[in-house]
N, C-alpha and C positions, 0 to 999 in steps of 0.2 A: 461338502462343507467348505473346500477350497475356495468351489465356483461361488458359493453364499457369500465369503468372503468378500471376493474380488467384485463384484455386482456393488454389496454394501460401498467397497471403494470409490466403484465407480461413480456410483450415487451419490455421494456424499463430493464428489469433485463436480458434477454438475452443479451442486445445490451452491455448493461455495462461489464458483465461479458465478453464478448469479446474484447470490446477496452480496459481495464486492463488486458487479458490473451493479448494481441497483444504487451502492453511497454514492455514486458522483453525482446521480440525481437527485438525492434526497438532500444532497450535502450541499447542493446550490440554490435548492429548495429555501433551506434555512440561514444559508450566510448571506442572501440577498437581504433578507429581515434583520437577521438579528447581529451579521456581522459576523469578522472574523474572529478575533479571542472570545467572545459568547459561544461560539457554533465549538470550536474547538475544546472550549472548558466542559462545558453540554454532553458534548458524546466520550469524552473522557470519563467523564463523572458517571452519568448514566450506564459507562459500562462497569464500573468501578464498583457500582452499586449492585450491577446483576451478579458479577462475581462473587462478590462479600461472602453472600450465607454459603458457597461453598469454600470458601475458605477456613470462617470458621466451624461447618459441618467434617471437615477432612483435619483441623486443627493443624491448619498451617500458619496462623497467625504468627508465633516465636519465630519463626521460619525468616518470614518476610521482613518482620523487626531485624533481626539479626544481620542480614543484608539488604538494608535501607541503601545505605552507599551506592553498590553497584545499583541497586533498584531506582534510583532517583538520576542517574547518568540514565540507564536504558528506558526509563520514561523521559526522558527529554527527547533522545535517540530515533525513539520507537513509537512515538505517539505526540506528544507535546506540539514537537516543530514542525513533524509533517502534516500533522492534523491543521495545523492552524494556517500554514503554507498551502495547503489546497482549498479550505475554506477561503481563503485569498485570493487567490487563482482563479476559481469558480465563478468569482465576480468580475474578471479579466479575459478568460476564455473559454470555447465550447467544454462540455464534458467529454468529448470524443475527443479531443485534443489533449486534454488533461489526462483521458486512463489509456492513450496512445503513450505518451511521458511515463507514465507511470510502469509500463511493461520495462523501462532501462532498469531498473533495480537489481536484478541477476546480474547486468552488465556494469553495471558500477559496485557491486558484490565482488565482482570476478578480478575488476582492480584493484579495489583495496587490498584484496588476499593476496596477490601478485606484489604487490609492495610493501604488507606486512612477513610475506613467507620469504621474498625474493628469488622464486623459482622462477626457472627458464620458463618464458610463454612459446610453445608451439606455434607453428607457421600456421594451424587456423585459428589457432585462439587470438593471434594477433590479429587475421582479417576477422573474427569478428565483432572485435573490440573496432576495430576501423568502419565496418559497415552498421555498427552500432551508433556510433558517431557522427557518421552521415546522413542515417538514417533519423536521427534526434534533432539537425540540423534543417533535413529536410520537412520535416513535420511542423520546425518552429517557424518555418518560411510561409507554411501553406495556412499559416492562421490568417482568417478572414481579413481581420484587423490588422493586420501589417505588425511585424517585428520591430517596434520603436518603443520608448521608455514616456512619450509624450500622453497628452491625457488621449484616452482611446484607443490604445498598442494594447499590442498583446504580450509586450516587454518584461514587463512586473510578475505579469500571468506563470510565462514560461521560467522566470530564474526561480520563483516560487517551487513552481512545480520540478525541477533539478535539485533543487536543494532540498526539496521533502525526499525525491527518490533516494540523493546520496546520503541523506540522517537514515532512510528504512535500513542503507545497503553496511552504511559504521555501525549500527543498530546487531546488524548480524554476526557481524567480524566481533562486535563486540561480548553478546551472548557466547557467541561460541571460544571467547577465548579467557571468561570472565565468572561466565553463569551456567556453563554447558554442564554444572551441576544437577541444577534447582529445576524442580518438576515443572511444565508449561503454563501449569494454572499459577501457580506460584509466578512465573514470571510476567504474566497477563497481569492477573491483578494486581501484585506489587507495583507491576509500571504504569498503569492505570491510574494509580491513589496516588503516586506521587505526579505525573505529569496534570492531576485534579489540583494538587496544590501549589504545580509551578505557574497554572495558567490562572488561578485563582482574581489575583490581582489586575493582571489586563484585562481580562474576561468582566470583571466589575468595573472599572474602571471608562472601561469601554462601552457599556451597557446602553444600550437602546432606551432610547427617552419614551419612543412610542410604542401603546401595545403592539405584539408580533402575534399574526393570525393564528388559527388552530393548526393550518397546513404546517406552518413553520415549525411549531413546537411538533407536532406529530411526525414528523422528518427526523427531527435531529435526536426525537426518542428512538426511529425503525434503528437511526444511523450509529445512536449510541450502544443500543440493548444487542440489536441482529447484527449489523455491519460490523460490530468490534468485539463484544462480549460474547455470542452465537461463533461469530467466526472466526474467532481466535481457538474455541475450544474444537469446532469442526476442522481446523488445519493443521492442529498437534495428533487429532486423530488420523488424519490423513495421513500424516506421514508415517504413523506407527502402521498403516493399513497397506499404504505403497511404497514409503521409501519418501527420503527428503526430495531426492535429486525430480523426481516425478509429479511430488506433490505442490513444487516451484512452478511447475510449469501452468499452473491455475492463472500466472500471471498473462500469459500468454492469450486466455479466452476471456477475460474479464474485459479486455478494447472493446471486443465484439458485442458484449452484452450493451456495455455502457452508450458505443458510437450505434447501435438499434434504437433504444430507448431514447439520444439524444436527437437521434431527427424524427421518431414517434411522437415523444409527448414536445420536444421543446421547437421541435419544426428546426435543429440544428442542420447547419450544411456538411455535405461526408462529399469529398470529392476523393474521385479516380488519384490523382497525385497524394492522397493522404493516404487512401489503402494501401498502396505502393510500399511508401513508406513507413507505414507501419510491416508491413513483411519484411524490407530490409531492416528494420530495428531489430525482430523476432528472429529475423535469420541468425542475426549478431551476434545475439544473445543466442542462441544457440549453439552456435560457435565457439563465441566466447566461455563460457560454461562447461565447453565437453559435452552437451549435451548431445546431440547430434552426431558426433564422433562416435560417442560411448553408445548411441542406438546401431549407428551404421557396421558398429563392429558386431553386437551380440549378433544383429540381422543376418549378414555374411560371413559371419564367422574371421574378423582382419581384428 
């Protein structure tokens, strides 16, 4: 039964880590077409929407009314801005580059906790808060398009995509010090419907004069229904199957998936200096986290 367990776990980390390395394709797919607050209101919504009937089949509805407040801050946090920040991005920089960025979330996790707890940081956690930084540094260097802010950088690209990772990493600090109540589906959904009514207005506003093909609309549905709604409930599971600190690290194989795909289907460029870099950012972040301490000791017993 154990081993049954542990397999299902396993499974289900595979499966994750692939429908998150699959948005950043799907996701540049449709914010080419249809733009950034459309792509971002889009898969907000459509996950919004697959939630629903379990919300009200588990009658959680009162639930979510009750804490609107926190629910409308952690839709902002947890969906809204970094949703739209990499639908932005996407049209700026490769998708390997963008879900390279995207692994620093632990590592900007691990700061905010460090500044809201004010506990001493350990001599690795500090290097790898340092090789995490370098390593994010080195990655925004190696964009094709040069690091500039002029038309054709990759400037806009990369502060997008920092700003979406530190809203996921205040997203967390703030669950857990806010919401660490409220059941997962509860907080998927609730933050869903409301970051559907923060993005409302730009999202229309902004709206595409010309029709957008079937590809487009058929993306930002994989990206809204599978990518957010599917895998938000496959990652509460995960963790209730392996543990938080194990099931974080799905961040870690989602680059891989995404920088394959990116020179698959988009003919994107993946150089030597980028792999690189993306290891020292993972290191980091491992470091950073405890994570790797905390293996290295069960392993040998320190």
């Amino acid at each position: 039964m154990l081993k049954t367990h542990k397999a299902a776990g396993i499974f289900e980390f595979i499966l994750l880590s692939v429908i998150w390395g699959t948005s950043f394709l799907f996701t540049k797919y449709a914010a080419v077409e249809l733009g950034t607050f459309p792509t971002a209101w889009l898969r907000v919504s459509f996950g919004a929407l697959t939630l629903l009937p379990l919300i009200l089949w588990q009658r959680h509805l009162k639930t979510c009314i009750s804490h609107s407040g926190n629910l409308i801050t952690l839709g902002v946090l947890s969906a809204a801005l970094p949703f739209a920040c990499y639908a932005f991005a996407l049209n700026h920089i490769t998708t390997g580059l963008a879900s390279i960025m995207n692994s620093t979330v632990p590592l900007f996790a691990a700061l905010i906790t460090w500044l809201v707890t004010r506990n001493t940081l350990t001599q690795s956690r500090l290097w790898g808060l340092f090789l995490g930084i370098l390593g994010t540094i080195a990655v925004a260097l190696n964009s094709p398009t040069g690091v500039h802010f002029t038309e054709g950088g990759s400037g806009w690209g990369v502060l997008a995509c920092l700003t979406a990772t530190l809203s996921y990493a205040l997203s967390g600090v703030y669950t857990q010090y806010k919401l660490g109540r409220l059941k997962p589906l509860i907080l998927s959904a609730g933050s869903l419907f409301w970051a559907s009514v923060v993005l409302l207005v730009p999202a229309l506003s902004t709206w595409p004069h010309n029709g957008s093909s079937w590809k487009a609309w058929l993306s930002i549905l994989y990206v809204g229904v599978v990518c957010t709604a599917v895998a938000n409930i496959l990652f509460f599971r995960l963790i209730q199957k392996i543990g938080a600190s194990s099931a974080a690290t799905v961040t870690y194989v989602i680059p891989l998936v995404a920088s394959i795909l990116g020179v698959i289907v988009l003919d994107e460029l993946f150089t030597l200096t980028l792999a690189v870099s993306a290891i020292v950012i993972l290191l980091g972040v491992s470091l950073a986290t405890g994570l790797l301490v905390s293996y290295w000791g069960k392993k040998y017993g320190r």
